[in-house]
PyMOL commands that place a pseudoatom at each C-alpha (Angstrom):
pseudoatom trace, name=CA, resn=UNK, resi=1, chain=A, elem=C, hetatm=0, pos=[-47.102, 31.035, 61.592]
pseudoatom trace, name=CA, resn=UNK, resi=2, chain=A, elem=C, hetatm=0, pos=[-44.650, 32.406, 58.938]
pseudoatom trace, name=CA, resn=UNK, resi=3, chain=A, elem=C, hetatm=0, pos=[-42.342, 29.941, 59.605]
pseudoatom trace, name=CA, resn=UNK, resi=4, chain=A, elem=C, hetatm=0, pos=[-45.227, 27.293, 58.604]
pseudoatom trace, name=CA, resn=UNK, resi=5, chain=A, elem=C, hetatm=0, pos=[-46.336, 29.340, 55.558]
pseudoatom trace, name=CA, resn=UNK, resi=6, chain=A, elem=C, hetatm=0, pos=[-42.176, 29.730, 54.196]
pseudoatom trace, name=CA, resn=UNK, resi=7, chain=A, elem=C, hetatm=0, pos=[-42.331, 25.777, 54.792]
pseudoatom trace, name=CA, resn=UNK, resi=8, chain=A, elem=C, hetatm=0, pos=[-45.124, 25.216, 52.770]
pseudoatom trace, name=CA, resn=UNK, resi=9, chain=A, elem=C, hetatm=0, pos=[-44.468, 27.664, 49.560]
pseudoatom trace, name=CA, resn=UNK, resi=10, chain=A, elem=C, hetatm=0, pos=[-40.782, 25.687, 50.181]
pseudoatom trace, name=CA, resn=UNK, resi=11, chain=A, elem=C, hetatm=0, pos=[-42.076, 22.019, 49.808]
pseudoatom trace, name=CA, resn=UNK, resi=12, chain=A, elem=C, hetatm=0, pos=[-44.742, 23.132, 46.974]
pseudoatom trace, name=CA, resn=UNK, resi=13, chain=A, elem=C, hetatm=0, pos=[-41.826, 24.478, 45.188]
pseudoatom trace, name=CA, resn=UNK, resi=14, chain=A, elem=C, hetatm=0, pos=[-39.721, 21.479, 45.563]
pseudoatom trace, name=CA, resn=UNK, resi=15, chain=A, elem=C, hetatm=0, pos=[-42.408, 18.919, 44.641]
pseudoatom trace, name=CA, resn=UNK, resi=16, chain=A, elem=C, hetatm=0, pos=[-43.366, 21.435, 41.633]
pseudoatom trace, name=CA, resn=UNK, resi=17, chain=A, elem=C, hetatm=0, pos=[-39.351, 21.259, 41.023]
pseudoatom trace, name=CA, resn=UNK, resi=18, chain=A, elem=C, hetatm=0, pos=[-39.097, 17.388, 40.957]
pseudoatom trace, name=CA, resn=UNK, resi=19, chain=A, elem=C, hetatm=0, pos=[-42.331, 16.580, 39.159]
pseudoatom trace, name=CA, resn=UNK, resi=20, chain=A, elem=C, hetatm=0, pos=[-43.767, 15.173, 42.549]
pseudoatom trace, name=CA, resn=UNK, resi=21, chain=A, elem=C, hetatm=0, pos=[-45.630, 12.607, 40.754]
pseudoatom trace, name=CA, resn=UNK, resi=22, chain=A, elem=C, hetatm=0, pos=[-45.625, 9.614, 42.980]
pseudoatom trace, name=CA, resn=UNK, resi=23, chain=A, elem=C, hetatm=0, pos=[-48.441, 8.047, 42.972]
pseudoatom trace, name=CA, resn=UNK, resi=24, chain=A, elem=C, hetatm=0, pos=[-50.161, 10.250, 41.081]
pseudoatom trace, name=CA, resn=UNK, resi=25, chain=A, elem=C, hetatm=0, pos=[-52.017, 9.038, 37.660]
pseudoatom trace, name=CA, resn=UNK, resi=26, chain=A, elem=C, hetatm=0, pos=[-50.522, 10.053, 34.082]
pseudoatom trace, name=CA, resn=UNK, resi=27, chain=A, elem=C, hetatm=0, pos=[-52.368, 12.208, 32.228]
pseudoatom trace, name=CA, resn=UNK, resi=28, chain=A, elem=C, hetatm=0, pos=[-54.339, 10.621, 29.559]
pseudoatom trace, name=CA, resn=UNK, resi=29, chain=A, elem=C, hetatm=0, pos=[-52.950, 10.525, 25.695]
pseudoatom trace, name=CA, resn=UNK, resi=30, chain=A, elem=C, hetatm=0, pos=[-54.060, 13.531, 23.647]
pseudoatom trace, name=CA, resn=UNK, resi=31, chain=A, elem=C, hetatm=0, pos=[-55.022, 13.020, 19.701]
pseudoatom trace, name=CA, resn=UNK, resi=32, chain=A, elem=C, hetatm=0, pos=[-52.430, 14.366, 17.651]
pseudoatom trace, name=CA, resn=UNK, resi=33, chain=A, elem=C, hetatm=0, pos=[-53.577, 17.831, 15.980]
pseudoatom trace, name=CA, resn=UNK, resi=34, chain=A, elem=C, hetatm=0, pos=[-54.293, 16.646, 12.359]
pseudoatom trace, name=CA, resn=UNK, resi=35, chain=A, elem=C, hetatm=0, pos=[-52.251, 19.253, 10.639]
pseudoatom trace, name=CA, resn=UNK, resi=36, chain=A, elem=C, hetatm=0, pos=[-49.336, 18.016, 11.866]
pseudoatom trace, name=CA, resn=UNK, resi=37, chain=A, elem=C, hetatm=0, pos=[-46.320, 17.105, 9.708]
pseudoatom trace, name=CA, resn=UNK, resi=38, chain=A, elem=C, hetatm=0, pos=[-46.491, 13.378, 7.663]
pseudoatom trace, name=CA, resn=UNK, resi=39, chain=A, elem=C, hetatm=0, pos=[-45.021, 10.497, 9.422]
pseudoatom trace, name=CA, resn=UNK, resi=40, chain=A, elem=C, hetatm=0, pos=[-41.566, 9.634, 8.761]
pseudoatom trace, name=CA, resn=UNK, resi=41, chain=A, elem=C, hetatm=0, pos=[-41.585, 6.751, 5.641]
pseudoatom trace, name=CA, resn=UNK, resi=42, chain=A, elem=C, hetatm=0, pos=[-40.913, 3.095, 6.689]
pseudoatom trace, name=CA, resn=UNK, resi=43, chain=A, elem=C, hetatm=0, pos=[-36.913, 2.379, 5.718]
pseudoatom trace, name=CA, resn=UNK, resi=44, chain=A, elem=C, hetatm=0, pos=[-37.095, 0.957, 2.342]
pseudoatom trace, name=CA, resn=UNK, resi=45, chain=A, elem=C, hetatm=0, pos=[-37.050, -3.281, 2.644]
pseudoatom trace, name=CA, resn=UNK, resi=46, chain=A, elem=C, hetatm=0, pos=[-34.013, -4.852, 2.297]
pseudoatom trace, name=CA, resn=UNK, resi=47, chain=A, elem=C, hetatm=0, pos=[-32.934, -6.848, -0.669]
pseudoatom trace, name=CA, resn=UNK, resi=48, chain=A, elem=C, hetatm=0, pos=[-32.282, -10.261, 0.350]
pseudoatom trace, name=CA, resn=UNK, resi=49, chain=A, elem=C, hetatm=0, pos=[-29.062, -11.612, -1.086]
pseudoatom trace, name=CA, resn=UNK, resi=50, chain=A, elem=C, hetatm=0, pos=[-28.871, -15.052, -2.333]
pseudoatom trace, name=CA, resn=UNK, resi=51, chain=A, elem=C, hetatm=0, pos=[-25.455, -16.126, -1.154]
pseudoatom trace, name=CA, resn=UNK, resi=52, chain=A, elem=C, hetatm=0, pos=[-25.490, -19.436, -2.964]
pseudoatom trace, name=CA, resn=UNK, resi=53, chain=A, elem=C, hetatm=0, pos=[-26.228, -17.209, -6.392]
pseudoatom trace, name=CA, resn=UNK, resi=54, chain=A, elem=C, hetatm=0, pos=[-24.801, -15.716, -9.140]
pseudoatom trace, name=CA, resn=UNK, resi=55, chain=A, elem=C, hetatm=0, pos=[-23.806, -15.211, -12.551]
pseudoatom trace, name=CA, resn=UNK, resi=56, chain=A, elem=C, hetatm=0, pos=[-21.437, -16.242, -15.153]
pseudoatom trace, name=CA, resn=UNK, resi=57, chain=A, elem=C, hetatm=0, pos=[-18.960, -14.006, -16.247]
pseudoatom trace, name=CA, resn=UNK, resi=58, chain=A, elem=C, hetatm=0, pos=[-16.507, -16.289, -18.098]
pseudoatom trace, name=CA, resn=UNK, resi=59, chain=A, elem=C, hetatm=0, pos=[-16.066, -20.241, -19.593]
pseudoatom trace, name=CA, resn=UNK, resi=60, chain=A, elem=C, hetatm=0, pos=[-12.630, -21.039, -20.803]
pseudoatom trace, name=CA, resn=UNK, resi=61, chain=A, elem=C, hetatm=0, pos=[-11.073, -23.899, -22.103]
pseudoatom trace, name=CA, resn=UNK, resi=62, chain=A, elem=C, hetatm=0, pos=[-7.561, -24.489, -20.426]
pseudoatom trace, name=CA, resn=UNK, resi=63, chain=A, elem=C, hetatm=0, pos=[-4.943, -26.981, -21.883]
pseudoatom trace, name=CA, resn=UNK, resi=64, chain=A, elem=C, hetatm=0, pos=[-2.158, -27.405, -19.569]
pseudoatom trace, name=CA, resn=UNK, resi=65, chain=A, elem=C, hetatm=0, pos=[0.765, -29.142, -21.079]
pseudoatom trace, name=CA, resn=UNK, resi=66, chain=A, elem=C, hetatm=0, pos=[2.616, -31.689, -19.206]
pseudoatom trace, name=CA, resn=UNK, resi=67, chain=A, elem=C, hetatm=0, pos=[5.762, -31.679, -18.006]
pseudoatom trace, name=CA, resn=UNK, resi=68, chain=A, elem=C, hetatm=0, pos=[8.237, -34.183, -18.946]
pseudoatom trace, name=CA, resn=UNK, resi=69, chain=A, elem=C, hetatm=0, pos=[10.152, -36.483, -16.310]
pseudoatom trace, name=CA, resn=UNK, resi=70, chain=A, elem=C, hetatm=0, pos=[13.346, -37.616, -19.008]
pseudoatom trace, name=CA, resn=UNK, resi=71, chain=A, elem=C, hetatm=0, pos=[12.160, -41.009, -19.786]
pseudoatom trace, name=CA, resn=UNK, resi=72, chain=A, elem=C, hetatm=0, pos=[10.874, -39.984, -22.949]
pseudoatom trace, name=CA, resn=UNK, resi=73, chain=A, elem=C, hetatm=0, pos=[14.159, -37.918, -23.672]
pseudoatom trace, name=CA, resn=UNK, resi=74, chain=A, elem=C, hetatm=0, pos=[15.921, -41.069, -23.160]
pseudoatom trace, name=CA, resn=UNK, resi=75, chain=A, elem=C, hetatm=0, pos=[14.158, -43.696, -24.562]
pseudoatom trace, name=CA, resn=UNK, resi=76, chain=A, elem=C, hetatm=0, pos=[13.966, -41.237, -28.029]
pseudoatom trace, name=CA, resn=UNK, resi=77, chain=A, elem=C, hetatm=0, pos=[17.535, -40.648, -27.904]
pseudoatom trace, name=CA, resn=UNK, resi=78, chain=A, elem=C, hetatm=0, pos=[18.751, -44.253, -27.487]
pseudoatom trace, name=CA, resn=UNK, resi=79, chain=A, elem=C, hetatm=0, pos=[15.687, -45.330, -30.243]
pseudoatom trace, name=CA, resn=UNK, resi=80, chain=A, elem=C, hetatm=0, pos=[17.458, -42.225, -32.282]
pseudoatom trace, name=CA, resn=UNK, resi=81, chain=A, elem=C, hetatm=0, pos=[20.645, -43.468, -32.346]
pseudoatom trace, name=CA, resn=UNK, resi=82, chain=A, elem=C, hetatm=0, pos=[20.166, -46.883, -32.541]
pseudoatom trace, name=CA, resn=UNK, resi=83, chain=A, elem=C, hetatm=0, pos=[18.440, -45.732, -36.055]
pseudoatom trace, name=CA, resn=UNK, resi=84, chain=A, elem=C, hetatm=0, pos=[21.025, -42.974, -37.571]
pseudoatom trace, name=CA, resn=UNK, resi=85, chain=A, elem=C, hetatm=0, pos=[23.861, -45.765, -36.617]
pseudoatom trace, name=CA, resn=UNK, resi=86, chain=A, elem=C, hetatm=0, pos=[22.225, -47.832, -39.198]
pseudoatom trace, name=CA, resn=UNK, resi=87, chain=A, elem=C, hetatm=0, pos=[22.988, -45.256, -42.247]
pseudoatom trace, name=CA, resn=UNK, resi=88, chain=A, elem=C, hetatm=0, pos=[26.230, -44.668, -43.505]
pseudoatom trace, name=CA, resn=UNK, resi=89, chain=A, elem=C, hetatm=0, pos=[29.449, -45.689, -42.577]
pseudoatom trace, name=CA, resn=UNK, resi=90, chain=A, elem=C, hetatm=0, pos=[32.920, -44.252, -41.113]
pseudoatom trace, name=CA, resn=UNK, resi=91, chain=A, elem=C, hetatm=0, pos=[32.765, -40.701, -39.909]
pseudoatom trace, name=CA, resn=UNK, resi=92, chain=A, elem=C, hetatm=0, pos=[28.983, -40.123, -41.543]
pseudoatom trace, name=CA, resn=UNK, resi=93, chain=A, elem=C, hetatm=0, pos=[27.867, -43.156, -39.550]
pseudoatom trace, name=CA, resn=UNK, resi=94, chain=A, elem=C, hetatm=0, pos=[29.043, -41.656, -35.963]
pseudoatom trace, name=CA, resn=UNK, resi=95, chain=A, elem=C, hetatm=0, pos=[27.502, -37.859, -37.230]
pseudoatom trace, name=CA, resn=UNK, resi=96, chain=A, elem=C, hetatm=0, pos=[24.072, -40.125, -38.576]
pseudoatom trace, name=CA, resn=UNK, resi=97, chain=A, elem=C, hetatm=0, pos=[23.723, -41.669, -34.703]
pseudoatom trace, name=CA, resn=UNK, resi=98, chain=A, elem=C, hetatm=0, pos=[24.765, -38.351, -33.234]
pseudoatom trace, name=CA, resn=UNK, resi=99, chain=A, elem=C, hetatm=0, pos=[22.428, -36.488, -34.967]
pseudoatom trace, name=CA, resn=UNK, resi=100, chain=A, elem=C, hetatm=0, pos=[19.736, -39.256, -34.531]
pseudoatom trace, name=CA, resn=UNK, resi=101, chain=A, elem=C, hetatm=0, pos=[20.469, -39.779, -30.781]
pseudoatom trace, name=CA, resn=UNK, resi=102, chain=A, elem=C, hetatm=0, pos=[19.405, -35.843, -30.599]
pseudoatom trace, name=CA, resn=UNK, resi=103, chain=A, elem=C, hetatm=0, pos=[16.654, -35.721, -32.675]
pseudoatom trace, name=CA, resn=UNK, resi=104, chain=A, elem=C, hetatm=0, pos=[14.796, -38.902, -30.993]
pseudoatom trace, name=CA, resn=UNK, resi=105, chain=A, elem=C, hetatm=0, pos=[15.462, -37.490, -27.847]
pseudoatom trace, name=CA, resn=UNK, resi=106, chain=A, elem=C, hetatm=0, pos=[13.991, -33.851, -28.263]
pseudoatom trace, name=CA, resn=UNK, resi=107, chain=A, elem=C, hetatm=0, pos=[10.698, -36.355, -30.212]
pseudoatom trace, name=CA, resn=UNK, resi=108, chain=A, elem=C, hetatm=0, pos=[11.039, -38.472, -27.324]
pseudoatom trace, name=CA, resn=UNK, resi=109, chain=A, elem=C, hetatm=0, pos=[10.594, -35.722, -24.777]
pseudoatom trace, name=CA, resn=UNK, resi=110, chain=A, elem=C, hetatm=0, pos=[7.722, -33.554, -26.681]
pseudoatom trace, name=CA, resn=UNK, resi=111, chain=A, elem=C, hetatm=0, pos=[6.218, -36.905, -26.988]
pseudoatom trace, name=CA, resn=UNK, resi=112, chain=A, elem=C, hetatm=0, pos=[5.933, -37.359, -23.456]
pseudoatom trace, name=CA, resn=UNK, resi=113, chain=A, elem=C, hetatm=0, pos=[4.664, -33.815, -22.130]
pseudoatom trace, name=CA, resn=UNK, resi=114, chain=A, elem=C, hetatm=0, pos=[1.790, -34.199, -25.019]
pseudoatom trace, name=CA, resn=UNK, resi=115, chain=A, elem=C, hetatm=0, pos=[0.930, -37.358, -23.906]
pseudoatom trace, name=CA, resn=UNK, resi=116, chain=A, elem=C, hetatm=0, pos=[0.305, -36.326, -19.840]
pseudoatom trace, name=CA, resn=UNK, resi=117, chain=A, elem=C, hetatm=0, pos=[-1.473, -32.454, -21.253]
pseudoatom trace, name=CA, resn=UNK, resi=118, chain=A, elem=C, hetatm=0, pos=[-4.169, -31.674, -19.451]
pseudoatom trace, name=CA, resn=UNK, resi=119, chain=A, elem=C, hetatm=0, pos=[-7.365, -30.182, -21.104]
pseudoatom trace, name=CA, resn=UNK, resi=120, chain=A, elem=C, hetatm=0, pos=[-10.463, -28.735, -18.907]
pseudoatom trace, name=CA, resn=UNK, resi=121, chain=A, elem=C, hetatm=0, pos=[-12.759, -26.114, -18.541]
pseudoatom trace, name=CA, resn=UNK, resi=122, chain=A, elem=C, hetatm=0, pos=[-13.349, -23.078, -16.263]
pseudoatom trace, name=CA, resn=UNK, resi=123, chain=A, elem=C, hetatm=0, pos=[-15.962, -21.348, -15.134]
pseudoatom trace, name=CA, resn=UNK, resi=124, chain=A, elem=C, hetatm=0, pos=[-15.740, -18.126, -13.553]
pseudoatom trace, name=CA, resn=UNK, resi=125, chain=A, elem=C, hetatm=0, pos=[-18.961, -17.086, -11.445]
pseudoatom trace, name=CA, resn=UNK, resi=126, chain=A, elem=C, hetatm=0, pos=[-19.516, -13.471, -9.642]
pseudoatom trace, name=CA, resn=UNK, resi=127, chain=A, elem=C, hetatm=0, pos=[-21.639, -14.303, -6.824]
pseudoatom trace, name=CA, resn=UNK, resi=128, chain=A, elem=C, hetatm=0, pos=[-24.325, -11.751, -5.284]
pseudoatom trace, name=CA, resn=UNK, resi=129, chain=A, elem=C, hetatm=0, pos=[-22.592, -11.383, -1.916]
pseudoatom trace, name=CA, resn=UNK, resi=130, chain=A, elem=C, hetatm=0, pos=[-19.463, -9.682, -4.278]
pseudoatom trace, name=CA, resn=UNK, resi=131, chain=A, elem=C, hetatm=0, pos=[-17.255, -12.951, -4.327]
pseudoatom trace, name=CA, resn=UNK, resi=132, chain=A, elem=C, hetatm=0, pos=[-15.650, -14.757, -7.397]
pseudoatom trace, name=CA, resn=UNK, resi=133, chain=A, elem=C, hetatm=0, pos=[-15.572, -18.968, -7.438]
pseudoatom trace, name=CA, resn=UNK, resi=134, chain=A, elem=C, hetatm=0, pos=[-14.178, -20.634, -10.296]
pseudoatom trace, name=CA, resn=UNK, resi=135, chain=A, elem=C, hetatm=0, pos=[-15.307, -24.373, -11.169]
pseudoatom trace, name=CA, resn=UNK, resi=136, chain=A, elem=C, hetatm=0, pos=[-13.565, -26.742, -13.137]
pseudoatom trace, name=CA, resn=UNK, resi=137, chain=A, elem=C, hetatm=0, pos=[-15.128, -29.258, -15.375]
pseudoatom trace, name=CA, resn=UNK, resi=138, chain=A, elem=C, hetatm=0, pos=[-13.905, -31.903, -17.285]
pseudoatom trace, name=CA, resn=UNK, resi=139, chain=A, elem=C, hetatm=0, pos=[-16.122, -31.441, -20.218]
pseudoatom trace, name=CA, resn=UNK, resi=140, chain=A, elem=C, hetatm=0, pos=[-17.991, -28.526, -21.742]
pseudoatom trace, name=CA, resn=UNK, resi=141, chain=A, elem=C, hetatm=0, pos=[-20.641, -26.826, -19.374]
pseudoatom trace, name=CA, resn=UNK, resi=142, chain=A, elem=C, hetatm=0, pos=[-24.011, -26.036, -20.317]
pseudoatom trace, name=CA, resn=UNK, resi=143, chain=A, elem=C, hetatm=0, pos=[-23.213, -22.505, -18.878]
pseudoatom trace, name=CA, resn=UNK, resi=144, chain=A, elem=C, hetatm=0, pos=[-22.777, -19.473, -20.972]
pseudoatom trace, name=CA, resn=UNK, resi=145, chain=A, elem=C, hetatm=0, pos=[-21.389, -16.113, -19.631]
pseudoatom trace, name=CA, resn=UNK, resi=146, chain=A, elem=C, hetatm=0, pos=[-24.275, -14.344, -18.128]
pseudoatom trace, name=CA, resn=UNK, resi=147, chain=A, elem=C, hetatm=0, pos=[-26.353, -17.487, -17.280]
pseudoatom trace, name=CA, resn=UNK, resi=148, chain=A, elem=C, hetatm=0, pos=[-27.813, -17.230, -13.725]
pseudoatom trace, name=CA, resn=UNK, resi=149, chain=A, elem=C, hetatm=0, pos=[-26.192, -20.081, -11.728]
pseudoatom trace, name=CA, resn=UNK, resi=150, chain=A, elem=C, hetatm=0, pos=[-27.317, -21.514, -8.138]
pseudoatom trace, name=CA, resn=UNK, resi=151, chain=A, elem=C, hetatm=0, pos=[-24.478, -23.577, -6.073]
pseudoatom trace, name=CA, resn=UNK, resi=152, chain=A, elem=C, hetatm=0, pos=[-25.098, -27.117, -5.313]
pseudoatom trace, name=CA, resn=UNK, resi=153, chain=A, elem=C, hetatm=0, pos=[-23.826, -29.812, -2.915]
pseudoatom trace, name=CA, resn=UNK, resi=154, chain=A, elem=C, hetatm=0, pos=[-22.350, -27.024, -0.671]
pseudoatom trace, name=CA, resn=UNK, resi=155, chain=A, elem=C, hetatm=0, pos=[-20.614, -25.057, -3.464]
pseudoatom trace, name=CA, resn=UNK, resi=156, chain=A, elem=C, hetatm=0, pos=[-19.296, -28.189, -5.784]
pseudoatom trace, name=CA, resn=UNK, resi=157, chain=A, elem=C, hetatm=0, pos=[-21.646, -27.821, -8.574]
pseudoatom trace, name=CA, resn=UNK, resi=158, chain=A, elem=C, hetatm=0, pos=[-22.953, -25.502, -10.701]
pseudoatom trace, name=CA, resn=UNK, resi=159, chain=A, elem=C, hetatm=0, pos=[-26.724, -25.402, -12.009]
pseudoatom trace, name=CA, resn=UNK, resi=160, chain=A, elem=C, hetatm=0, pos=[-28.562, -23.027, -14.115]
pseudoatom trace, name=CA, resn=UNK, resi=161, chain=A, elem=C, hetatm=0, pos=[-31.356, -20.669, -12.033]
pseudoatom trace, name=CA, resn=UNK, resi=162, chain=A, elem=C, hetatm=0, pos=[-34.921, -19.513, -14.065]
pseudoatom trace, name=CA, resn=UNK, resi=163, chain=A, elem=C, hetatm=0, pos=[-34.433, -15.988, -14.890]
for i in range(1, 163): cmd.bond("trace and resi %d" % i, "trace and resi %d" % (i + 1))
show_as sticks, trace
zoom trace
């Protein structure tokens, strides 16, 4: 008889122990006391960033001068010397179509690299996700630095955005 008693305080420990709960209901939810602390605040919401947006932050004009390739050089120097040979005579004619050979040449060659310059216009726009893009136009935007500007045609054009 003690042996059944020690075996029953035993497995009434052991199911106290483990939470004998099997198959056994769950108590039912108790109100909170209404004194308790404040729920926790909702995370603030999160700014949606516009990845196609941004702003202006510079317009430049750019002229790029060309480069040269010699034919202007040359032709300049041989129309150069063709014209000095014509004034003078003797030693002052050979010094005439030197100097004119050089002269047309160095006209010839300036001619040329103004003739293939380059002019257009950048525009340099911060976007919201922390990028930079520049765009290049061949005439003068309608943009302004600090105009908000929305890309178009996946990223190849620019267009103003209502404030």
């Amino acid at each position: 008889m003690v042996v059944n008693r020690l075996f029953a305080l035993a497995t009434l420990a052991l199911v106290m122990a483990f939470g004998g709960t099997a198959g056994a209901q769950s108590p039912a939810p108790q109100a909170a006391p209404a004194a308790s602390a404040p729920a926790p605040a909702a995370p603030p919401a999160r700014v949606k960033v516009c990845s196609e947006c941004g702003v202006v932050r510079a317009v430049k004009f750019v002229e790029k001068k060309g480069s040269s390739s010699g034919v202007g050089a040359v032709a300049g120097g041989v129309l150069g010397g063709v014209l000095g040979h014509q004034i003078g005579s003797g030693r002052g004619n050979t010094a005439a179509t030197i100097l004119g050979a050089g002269a047309g040449a160095y006209a010839g060659n300036e001619v040329e690299k103004n003739k293939k310059t380059k002019s257009y216009w950048n525009v340099s726009v911060k976007m919201e996700n922390g990028t930079t893009r520049t765009y290049t136009y061949n005439n003068k935007p309608d943009f302004r630095e600090g105009d908000r500007v929305k890309t178009l045609d996946e990223g190849r054009r620019l267009a103003l955005v209502a404030n």
